[in-house]
C-alpha positions as CSV (number, residue, x, y, z in Angstrom):
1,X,0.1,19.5,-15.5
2,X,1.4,18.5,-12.0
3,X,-0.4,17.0,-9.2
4,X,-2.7,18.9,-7.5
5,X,-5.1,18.8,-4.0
6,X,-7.8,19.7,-5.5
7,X,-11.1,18.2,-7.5
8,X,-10.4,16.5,-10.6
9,X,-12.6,13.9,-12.6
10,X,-9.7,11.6,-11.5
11,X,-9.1,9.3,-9.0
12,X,-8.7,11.0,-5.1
13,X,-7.1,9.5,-1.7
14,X,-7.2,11.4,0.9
15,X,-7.9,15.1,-0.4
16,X,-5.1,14.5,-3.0
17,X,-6.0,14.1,-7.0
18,X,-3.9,13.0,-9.7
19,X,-4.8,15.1,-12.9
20,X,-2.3,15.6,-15.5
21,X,-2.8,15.4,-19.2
22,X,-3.1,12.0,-20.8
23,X,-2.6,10.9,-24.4
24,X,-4.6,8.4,-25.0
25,X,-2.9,8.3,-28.8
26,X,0.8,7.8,-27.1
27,X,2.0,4.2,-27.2
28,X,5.1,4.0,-25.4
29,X,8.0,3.1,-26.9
30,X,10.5,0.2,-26.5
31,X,14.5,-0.1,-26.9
32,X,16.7,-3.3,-27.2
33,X,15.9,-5.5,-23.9
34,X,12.3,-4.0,-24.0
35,X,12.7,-1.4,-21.6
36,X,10.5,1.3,-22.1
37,X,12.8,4.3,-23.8
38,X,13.2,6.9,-20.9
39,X,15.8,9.8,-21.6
40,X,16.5,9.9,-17.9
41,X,18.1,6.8,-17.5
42,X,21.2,5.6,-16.5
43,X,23.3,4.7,-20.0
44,X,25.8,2.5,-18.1
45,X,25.6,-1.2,-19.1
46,X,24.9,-3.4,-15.9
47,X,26.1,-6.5,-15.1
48,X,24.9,-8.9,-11.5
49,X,27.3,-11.7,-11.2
50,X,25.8,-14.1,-8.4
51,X,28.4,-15.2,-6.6
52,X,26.6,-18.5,-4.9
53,X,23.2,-18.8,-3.3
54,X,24.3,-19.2,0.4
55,X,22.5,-16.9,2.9
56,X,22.2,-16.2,6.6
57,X,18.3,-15.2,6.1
58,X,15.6,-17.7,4.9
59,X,12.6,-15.6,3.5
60,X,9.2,-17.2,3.2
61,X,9.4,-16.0,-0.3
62,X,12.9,-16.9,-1.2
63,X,13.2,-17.4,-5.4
64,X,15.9,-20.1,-4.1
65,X,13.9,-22.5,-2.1
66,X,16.4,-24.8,-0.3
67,X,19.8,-24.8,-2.6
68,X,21.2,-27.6,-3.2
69,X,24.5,-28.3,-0.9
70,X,26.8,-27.5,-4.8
71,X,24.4,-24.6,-4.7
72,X,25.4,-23.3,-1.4
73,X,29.5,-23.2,-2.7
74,X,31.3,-19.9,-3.7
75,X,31.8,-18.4,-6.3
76,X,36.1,-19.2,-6.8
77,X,37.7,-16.0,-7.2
78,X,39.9,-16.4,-10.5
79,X,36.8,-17.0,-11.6
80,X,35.4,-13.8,-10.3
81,X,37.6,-11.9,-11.5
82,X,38.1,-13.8,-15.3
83,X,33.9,-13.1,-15.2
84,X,34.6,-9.4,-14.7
85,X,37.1,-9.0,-17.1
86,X,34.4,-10.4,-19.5
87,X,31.7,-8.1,-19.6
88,X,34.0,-4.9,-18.8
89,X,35.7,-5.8,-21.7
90,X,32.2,-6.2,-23.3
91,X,31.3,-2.5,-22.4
92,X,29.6,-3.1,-19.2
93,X,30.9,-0.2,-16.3
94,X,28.3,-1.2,-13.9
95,X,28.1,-4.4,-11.4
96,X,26.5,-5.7,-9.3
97,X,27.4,-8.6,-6.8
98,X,23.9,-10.7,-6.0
99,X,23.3,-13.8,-3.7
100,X,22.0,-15.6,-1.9
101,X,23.6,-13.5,0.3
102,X,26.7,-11.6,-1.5
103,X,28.2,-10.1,2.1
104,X,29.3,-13.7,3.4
105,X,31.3,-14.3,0.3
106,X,34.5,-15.0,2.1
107,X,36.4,-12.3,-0.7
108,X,33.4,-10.0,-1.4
109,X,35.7,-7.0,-0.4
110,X,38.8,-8.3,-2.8
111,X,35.5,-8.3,-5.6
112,X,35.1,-5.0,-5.1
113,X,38.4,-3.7,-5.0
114,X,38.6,-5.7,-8.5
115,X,36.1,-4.2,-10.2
116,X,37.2,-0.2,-9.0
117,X,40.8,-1.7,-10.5
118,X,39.4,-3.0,-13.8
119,X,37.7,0.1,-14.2
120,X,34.1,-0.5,-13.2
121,X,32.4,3.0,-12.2
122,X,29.6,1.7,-10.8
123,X,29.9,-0.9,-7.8
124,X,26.8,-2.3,-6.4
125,X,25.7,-5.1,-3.3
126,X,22.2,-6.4,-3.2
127,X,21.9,-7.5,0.7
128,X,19.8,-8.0,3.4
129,X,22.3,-6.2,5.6
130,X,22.4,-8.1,8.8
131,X,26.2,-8.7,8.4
132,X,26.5,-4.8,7.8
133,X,25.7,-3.7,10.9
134,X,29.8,-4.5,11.9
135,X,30.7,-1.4,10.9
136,X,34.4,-2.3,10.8
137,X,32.8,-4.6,7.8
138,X,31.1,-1.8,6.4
139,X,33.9,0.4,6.6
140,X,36.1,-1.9,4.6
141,X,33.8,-2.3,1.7
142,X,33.3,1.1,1.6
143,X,37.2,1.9,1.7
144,X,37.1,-0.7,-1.3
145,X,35.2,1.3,-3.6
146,X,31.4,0.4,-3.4
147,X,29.3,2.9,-4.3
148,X,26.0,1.3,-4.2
149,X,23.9,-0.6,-1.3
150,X,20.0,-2.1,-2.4
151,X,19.1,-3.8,1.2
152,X,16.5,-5.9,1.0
153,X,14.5,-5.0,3.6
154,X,10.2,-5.7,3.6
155,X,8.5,-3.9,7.2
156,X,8.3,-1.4,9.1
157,X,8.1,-3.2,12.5
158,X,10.2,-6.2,14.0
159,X,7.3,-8.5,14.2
160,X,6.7,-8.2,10.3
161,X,10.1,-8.5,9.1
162,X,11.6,-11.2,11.2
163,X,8.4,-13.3,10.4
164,X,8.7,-12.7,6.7
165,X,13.1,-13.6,7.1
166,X,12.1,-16.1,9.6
167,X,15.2,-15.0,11.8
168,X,14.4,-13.5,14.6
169,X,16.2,-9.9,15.7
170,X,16.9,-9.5,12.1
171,X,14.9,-6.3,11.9
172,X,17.3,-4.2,14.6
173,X,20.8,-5.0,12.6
174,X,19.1,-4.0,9.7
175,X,17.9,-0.4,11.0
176,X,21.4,-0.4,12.3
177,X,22.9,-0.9,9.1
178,X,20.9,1.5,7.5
179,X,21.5,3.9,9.6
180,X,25.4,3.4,9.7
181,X,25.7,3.5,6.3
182,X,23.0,6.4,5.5
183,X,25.5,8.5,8.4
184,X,28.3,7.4,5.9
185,X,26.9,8.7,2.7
186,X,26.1,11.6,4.5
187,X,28.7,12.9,6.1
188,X,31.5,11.6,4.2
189,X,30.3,11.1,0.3
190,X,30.4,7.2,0.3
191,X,27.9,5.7,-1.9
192,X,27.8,8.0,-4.4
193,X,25.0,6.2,-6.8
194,X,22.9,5.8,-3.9
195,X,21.7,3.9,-0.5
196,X,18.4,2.2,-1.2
197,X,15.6,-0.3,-0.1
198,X,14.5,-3.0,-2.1
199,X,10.7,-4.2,-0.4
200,X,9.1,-7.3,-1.9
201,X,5.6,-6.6,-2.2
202,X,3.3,-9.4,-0.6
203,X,0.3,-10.3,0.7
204,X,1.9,-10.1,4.2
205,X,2.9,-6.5,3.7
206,X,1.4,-4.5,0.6
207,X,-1.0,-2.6,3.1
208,X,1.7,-1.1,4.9
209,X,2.8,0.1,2.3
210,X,2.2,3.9,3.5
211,X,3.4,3.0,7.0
212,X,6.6,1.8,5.5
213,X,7.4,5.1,3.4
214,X,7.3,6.6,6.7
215,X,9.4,4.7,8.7
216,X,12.3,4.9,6.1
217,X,11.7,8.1,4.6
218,X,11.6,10.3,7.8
219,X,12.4,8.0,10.4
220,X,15.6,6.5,9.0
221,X,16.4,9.7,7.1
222,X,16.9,7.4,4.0
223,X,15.5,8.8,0.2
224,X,15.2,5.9,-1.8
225,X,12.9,2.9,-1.8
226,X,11.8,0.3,-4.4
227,X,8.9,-2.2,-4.4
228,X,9.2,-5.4,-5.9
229,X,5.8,-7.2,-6.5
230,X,6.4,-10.8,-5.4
231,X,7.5,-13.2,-7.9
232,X,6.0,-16.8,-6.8
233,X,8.6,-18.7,-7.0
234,X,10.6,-21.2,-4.4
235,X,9.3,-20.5,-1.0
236,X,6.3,-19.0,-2.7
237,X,4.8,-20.9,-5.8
238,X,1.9,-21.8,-5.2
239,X,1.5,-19.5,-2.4
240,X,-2.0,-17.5,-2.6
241,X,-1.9,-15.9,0.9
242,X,1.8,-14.6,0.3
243,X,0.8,-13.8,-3.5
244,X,-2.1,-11.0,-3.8
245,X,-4.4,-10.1,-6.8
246,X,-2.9,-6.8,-8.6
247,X,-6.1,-5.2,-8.0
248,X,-5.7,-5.2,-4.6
249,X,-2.2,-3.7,-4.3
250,X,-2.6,-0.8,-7.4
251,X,-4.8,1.3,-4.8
252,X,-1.8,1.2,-2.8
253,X,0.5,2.0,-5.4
254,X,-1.4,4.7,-6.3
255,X,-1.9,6.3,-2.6
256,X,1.9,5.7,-2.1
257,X,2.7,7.7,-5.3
258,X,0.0,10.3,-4.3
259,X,2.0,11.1,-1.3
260,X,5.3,10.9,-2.4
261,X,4.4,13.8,-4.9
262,X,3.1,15.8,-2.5
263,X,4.4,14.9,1.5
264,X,7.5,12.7,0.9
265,X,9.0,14.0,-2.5
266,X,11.9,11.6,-2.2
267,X,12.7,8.7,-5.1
268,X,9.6,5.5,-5.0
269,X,9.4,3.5,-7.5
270,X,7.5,-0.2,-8.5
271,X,8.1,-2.8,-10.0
272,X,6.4,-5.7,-11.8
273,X,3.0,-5.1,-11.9
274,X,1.4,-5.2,-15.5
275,X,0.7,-2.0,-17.3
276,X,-2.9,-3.0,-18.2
277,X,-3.3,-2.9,-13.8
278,X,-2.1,0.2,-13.7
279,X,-4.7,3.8,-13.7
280,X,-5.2,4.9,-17.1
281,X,-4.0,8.7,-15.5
282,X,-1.1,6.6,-14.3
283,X,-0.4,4.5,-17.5
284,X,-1.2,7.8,-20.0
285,X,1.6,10.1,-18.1
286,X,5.1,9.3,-19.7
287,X,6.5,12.1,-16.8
288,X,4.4,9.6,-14.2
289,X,6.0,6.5,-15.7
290,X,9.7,7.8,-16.0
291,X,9.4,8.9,-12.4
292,X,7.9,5.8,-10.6
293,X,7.8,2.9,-13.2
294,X,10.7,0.9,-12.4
295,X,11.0,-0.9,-15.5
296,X,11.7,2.9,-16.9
297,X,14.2,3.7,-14.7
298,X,16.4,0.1,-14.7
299,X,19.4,-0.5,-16.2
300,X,19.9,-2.5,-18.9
301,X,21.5,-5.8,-17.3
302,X,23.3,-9.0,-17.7
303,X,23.4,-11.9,-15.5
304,X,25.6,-14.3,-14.5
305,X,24.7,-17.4,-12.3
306,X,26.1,-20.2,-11.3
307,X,24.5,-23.6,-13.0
308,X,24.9,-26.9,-13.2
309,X,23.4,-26.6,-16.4
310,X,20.4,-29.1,-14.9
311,X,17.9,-25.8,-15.2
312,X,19.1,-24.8,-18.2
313,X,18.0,-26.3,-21.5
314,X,19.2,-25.2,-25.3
315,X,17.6,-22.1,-26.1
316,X,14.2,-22.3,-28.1
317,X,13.3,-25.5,-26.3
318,X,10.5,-25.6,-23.9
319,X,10.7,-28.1,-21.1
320,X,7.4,-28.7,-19.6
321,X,4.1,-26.4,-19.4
322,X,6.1,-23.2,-17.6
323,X,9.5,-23.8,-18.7
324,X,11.2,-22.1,-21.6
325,X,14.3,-20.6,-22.6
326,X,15.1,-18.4,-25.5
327,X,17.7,-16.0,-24.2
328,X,20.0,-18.0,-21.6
329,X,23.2,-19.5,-22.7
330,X,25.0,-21.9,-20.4
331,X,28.8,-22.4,-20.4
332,X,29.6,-26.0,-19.3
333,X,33.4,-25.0,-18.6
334,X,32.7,-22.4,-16.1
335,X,29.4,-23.5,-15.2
336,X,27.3,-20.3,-15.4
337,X,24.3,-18.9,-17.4
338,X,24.5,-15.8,-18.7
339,X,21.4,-13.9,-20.0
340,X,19.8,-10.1,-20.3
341,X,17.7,-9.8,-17.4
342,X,15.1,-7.8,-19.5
343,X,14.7,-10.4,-22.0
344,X,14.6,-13.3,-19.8
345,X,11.6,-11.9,-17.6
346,X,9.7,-11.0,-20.9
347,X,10.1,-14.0,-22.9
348,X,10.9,-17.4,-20.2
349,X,9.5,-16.0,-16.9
350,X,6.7,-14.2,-17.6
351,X,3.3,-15.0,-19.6
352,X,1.1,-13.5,-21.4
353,X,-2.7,-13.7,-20.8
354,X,-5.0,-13.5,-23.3
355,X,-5.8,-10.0,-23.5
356,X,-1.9,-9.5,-24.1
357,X,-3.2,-10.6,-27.9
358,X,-5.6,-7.4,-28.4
359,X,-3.5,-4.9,-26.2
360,X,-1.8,-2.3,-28.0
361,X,1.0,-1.8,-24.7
362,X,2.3,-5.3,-25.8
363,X,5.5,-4.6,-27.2
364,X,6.5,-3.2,-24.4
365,X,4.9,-4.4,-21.2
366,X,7.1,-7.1,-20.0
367,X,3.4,-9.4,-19.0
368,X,2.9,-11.2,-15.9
369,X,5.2,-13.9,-13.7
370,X,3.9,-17.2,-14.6
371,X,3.8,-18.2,-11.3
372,X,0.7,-15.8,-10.4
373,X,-0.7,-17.3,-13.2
374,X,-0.6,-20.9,-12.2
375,X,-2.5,-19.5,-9.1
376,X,-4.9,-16.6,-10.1
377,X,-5.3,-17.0,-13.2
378,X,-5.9,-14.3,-16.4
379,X,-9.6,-13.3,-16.5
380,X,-8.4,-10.3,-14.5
381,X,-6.2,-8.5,-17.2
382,X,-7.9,-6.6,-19.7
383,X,-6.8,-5.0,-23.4
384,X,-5.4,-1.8,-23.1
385,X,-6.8,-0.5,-26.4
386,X,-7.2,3.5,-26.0
């Protein structure tokens, strides 16, 4: 049953009610990677290639911290390109070209004409977009061959998002950006597997949530956003103010989802918020959790980052209380890790309270970032067990 605005024994916001049928016997399923099997997604194997941690915007919850100076170096080209060869000849069709900030990599338009020449269908930038507002700039990655933009992008107002990028006037090249490259797609067919926004969710921002859909659904025109519940990591370990409890953001989740079914009806989805958090209406629905469950949507991806191999210990070990690593290999000659992303949030970045033990969505919940562990603790999380 779809969503309806009327009464329901279900939860209600603002005159709208979620009832649809729930099978309480369904335990969703998991593929290779453990992402949830969803029919709908895309099959093309993904690959992000970081291409040096350098960037022109310091968030206050930057994964990065403050790089270290061999950190800050490029990516060299040959060995761009020899990296791409590498995974297209593994399969892979889709990449994606991650930072730092990936748009001031000197050759970042010669990396994407590379990929369209090897034969990569799917051409991707994760940016915050400040440099994209040249449109001269734009224009030339476009003419390239990119077909994808995420822009990381986390208010709805100046004030907000220059104080969470600590830059100030960041917020106006980013709407111009936007709206440069949402004119583009629009009027000439560029970015043909989409133009979205990537917000971190944080305790600076998750109430805004609503306000946000607004600004970039109707004001910018723009019909894809993505939430990203903050990791706490670099900037933000440690960080309770910037990290909130999950039972304060699900209501917002929920009234976000509420009015995209039924006012904004263009693509929302979330991320990283435990499934044990989540509504049981919500959690029960596999239509609800194909359509705004990230994790069901995501492609199935490989990394590679550059390492000086200093984070990076032989798999199985354990170094320390937090660190692990089971799935990340490390190549001394070209000094990068390469890993699934799935597997490395699952089994090194995220933990498992203890209700994980007793919870019967545990072979396919990817658990919680360690990091809102170390500062919140478990005794929040309960067993799913009907």
């Amino acid at each position: 049953m779809p969503w309806v605005p009327a009464r329901a024994p279900q939860r209600e916001w603002s005159g709208y009610t979620l009832a649809v049928t729930v099978n309480p016997a369904a335990i969703p399923a998991a593929q290779p990677g453990n992402q949830p099997v969803n029919p709908e997604r895309d099959v093309r194997k993904n690959v992000e290639i970081n291409l040096g941690k350098a960037c022109n915007n310091r968030c206050v919850f930057c994964l990065d911290g403050l790089p270290k100076r061999e950190d800050r170096s490029y990516m060299r080209f040959d060995q761009l390109q020899s990296e791409l060869e590498r995974f297209y000849a593994d399969g892979y069709r889709s990449v994606g070209f991650l930072g730092g900030e990936p748009t001031t990599y000197p050759r970042i338009v010669d990396g994407v004409a590379a990929a369209r020449a090897l034969g990569f269908t799917r051409v991707a930038i994760a940016t915050n977009a400040t440099k994209l507002r040249l449109t001269h700039f734009t224009d030339r990655l476009l003419d390239a061959g990119l077909t994808r933009v995420t822009v990381s992008m986390h208010a709805h107002t100046a004030d907000l998002e220059d104080r969470l990028t600590r830059v100030p006037g960041n917020f106006g090249k980013k709407v111009k950006a936007l709206r440069y490259m949402h004119h583009k797609q629009q009027t000439q067919g560029h970015l043909r597997d989409g133009l979205s926004v990537n917000v971190v969710l944080n305790g600076w921002n998750y109430q805004h949530l609503p306000r946000m859909m607004r600004f970039f659904y109707q004001k910018l025109g723009l019909s894809d956003l993505r939430v990203n519940f903050i990791r706490p990591e670099g900037y933000a370990q440690g960080r309770a103010e910037l990290t909130p409890r999950y039972g304060a953001v699900t209501p917002m989740l929920v009234k976000a989802i509420l009015l995209n079914e039924h006012h904004f009806k263009r693509t929302f989805t979330f991320g990283g918020v435990p499934m044990c958090m989540l509504p049981p209406v919500l959690r029960g629905s596999e239509r609800l959790l194909r359509k705004y469950m990230g994790e069901y949507r995501d492609l199935s991806t490989a990394c590679s980052i550059r390492s000086g191999g200093g984070d990076v210990f032989a798999p199985g070990r354990q170094q320390g209380p937090r660190m692990t690593n089971t799935v990340v290999r490390f190549d001394a000659a070209d000094q990068r890790a390469r890993f699934n992303w799935q597997d490395r949030k699952r089994r090194d970045l995220k933990g498992q309270p203890a209700a994980c033990a007793h919870c019967r969505l545990v072979d396919v919940c990817e658990g919680v970032w360690k990091g809102y562990l170390d500062i919140w603790g478990d005794r929040e999380f309960s067993p799913v067990t009907d």
